[in-house]
C-alpha positions, 0 to 999 in steps of 0.5 A: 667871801665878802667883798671889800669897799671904799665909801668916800665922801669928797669936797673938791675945791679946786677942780682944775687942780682935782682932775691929775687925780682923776685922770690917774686914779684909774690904773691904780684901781684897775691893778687892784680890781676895783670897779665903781659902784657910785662915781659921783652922781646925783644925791639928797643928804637926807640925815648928817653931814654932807660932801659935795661927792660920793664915790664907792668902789668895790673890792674882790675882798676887804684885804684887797681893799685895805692894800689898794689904799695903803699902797705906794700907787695911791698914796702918790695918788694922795698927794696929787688929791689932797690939796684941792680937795678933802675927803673923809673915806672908809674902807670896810667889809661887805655882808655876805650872810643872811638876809632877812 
């Protein structure tokens, strides 16, 4: 089974205000067995847009993903972020097939 992901891309423009997010973030990802594959980080726009953050959680599945996103937790969790930051994320299904 593929597992699923979160790619997001964030502008933070009041850290101070960002930071209850964070400190917080982490129970809701824990309950839904995320683990962080990019968490911040050094990183060279190399084509397109870019944001000043780049985070990547991994899901056990793409269904997983989906309901960490769309639960109650989190969206408390949203309205704790979104005023000082803005984020274009994606939730999407990994590959599991051949490889060439």
């Amino acid at each position: 089974m593929a597992k699923g992901y979160w790619i997001a891309r964030v502008d933070v423009h009041n850290p101070d205000g960002y930071k209850a997010y964070v400190e917080q973030n982490g129970a809701v990802f824990k309950k839904y067995g995320a683990k962080f594959l990019v968490r911040g980080g050094k990183h060279e726009s190399k084509e397109g847009s870019a944001r000043s953050r780049n985070v990547v959680l991994e899901f056990r599945d793409y269904e997983t993903a989906l309901a960490c996103y769309n639960s109650p937790e989190y969206a408390r969790l949203i309205a704790l972020r979104s005023p000082h930051s803005q984020a274009d994320i994606l939730v999407i299904e990994g590959y599991d097939g051949e490889q060439p």
